[in-house]
C-alpha positions in Angstrom: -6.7 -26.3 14.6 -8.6 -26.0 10.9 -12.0 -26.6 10.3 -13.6 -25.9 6.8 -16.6 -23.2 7.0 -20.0 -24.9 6.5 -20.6 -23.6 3.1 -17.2 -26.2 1.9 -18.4 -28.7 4.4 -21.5 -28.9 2.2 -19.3 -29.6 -0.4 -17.1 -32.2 0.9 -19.7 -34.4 3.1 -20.0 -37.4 0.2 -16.1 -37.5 -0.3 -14.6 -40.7 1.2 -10.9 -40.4 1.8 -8.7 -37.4 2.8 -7.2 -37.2 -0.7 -10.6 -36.9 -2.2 -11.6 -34.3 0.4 -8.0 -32.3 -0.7 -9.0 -32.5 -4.6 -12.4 -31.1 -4.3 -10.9 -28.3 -2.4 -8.2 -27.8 -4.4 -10.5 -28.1 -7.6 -12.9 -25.2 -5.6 -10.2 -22.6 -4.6 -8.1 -22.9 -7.9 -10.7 -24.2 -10.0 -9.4 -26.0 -13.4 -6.4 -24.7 -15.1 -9.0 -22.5 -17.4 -10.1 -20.5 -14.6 -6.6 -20.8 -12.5 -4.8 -19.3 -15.7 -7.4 -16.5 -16.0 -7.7 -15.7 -12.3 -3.5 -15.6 -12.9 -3.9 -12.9 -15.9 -6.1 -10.9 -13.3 -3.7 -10.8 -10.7 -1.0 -9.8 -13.0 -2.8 -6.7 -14.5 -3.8 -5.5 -10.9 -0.2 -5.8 -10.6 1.0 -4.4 -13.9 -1.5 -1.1 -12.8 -0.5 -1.0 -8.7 -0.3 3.1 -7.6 -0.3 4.0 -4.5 -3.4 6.0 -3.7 -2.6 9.4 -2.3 -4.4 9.3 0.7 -3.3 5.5 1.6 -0.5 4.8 4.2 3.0 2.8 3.2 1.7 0.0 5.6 -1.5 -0.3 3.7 -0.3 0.3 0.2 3.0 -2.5 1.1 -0.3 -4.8 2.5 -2.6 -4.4 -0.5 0.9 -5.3 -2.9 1.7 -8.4 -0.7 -2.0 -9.5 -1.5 -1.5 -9.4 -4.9 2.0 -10.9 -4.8 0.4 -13.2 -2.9 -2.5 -15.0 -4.7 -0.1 -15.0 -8.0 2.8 -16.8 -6.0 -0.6 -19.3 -4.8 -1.6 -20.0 -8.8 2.1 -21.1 -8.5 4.2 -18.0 -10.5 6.8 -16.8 -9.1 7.9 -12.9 -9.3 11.6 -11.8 -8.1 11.8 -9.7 -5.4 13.8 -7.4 -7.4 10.6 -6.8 -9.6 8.3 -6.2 -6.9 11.1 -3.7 -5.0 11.0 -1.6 -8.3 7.5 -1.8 -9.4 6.6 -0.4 -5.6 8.9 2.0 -6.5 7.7 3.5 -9.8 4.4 3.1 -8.2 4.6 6.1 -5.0 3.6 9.5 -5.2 5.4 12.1 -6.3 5.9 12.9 -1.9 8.1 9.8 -2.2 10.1 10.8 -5.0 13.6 11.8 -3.1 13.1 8.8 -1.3 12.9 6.5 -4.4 16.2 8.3 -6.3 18.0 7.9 -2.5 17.5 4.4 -3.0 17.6 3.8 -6.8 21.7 5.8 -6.4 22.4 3.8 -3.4 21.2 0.6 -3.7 21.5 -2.4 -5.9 18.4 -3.1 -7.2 18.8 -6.7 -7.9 19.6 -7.4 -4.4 17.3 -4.9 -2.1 14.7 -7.0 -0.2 11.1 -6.1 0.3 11.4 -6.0 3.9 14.6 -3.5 3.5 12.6 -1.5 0.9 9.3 -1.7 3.7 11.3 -0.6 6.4 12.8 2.1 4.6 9.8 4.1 3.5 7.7 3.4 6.6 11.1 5.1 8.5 10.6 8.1 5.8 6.5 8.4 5.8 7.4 9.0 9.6 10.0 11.8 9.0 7.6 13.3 6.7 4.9 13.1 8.5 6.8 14.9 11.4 7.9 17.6 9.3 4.0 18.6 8.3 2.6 20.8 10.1 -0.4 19.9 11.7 -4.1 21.2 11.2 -4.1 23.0 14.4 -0.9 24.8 13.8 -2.2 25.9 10.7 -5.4 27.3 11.5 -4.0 28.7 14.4 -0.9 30.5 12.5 -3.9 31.4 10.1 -5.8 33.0 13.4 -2.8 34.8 14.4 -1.8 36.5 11.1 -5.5 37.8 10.8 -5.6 39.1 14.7 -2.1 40.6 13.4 -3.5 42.0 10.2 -7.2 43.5 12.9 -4.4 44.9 15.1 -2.6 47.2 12.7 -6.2 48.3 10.9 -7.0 49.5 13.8 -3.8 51.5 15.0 -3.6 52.7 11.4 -7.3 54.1 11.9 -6.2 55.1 15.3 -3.5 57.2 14.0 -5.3 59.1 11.2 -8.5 59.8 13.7 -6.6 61.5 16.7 
């Protein structure tokens, strides 16, 4: 079931036909081709400057892309997959850059899919995330070298005392 929020209602309440109700919609959301053609150039430079930010996730950096991809695919351009796949590519941090050569050596670009190239780093963020050691490990190997470190101070002043 739709229903248009109150604030388009508003809007739509004098139309008289369902056609007319679409056009004023349409005419809302895209606006004429002026502001469709500049809301188009805007989508295209955020994509032109996508970089994934170093503390974001694959899942929410792959989201925040298919936003983008999105609302230019809705102002009715198209972009091939294959140009997506590499700009997400040349867009990682430099954590991701084994990953991206793996792929660029093994892979034909033309043809590798979103969804393959998704899959693919979400499996490697989880590898690397595995391999990092956690907080707690390091503060507590950090705990345990200083106790270490107390230990021998001591037995050294032990031995030049007795």
């Amino acid at each position: 079931m739709c229903r248009l929020v109150d604030s388009e209602m508003t809007k739509v309440m004098t139309c008289t036909s369902a056609k007319e109700i679409w056009d004023k919609l349409k005419s809302i959301h895209e606006g004429d081709v002026k502001i469709k053609e500049v809301k188009l150039q805007t989508h295209k430079a955020k994509f032109e400057g996508l970089k994934m930010n170093g503390d974001e996730s694959i899942e929410e950096y792959m989201h925040r892309v298919s936003e983008i991809v999105n609302a230019i695919w809705g102002l009715g351009e198209k972009i091939e997959d294959s140009i997506i796949v590499k700009k997400v590519l040349h867009s990682l941090p430099n954590k991701y850059n084994s990953k991206v050569f793996a792929i660029e050596e093994a892979k034909d670009m033309n043809t590798f899919s979103m969804d393959e190239l998704h899959r693919s780093l979400i499996a490697y963020e989880m590898r690397i995330a595995k391999e990092k050691p956690s907080d707690k490990e390091v503060a507590f190997k950090a705990k345990k070298k200083a106790k270490e470190k107390l230990e021998m101070k001591i037995q050294m002043q032990w031995k030049y005392t007795s």
